[in-house]
N, C-alpha and C positions, 0 to 999 in steps of 0.2 A: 912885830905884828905880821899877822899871816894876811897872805892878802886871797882873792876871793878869787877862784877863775873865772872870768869871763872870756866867754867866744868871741873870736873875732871873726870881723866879717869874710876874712878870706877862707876859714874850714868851716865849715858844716857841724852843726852838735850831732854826734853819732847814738844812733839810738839804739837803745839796747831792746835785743830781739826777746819776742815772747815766750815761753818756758814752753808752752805747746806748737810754738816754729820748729824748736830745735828736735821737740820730742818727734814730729813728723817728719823732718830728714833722716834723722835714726832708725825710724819705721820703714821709709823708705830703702834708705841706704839694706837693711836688714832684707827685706824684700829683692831686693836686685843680688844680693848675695846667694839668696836662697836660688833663685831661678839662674844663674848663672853655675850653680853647683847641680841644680837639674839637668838643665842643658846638656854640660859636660858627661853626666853619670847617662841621660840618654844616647847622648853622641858613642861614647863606649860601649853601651851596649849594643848599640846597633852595627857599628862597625867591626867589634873584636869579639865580640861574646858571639851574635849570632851565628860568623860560620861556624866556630866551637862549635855549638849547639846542633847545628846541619850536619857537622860531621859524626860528631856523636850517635845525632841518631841510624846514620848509614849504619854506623858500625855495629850500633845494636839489631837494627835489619836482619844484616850480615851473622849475626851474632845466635839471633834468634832462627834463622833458615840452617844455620849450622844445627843446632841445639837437638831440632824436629831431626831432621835426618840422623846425627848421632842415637836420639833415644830409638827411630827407627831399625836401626842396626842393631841395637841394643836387645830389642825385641826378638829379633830374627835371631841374634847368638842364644838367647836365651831358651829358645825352639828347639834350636839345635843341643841343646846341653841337654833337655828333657827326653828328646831322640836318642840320643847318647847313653842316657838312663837306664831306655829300654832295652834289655837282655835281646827279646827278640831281632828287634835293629841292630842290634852290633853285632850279632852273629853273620845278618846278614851282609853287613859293610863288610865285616871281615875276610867273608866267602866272596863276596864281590869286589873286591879291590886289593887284597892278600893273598887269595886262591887258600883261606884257613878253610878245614872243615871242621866237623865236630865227631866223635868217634861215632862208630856205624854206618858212617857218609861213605859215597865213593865221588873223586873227583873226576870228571870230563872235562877235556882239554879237546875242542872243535878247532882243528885248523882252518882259517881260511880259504876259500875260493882262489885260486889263481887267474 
């Protein structure tokens, strides 16, 4: 014969908790996970990404004042190769920093002043 449990008065009958108790610890519990993985992912960002980010941008600053002045030169050589072009101008670069002339010229050679 099976016998019946009954409680004695020294334990407590334990109650069994409500299916929507435990479903809101789980809610919770889910919730504090979530915001715990926020935290973290904004503490990261703010401490290790941001200088990245500050540095980065100097360097494109940096990168960009580079850029302007190279295409600036860029220009200027580009002047100069069209100069270059000209027959006229090279004749005369050539007469003036070569001492070339071109046939029917005569050359002059002015000494300086003592």
């Amino acid at each position: 014969m099976a016998r019946a449990a009954v409680p004695s008065s020294s334990t407590k009958p334990r109650m069994a908790r409500a299916p929507h108790v435990q479903g809101n610890r789980r809610l919770r519990l889910r919730y504090v996970v979530v915001l715990v993985v926020l935290v973290w992912a904004g503490w990261r960002f703010l401490s290790i990404e941001m200088p990245q980010l500050s540095t980065l941008r100097h360097q494109q600053q940096s990168l960009q004042s580079q850029l302007s002045s190279l295409k600036a030169k860029q220009s200027e050589l580009k002047a100069k190769v069209s100069e270059f072009n000209n027959k006229q101008f090279l004749a005369e670069y050539a007469a003036r920093h070569f001492g070339l002339i071109a046939p029917g010229q005569q050359l002059f050679i002015v000494a300086p002043k003592h």
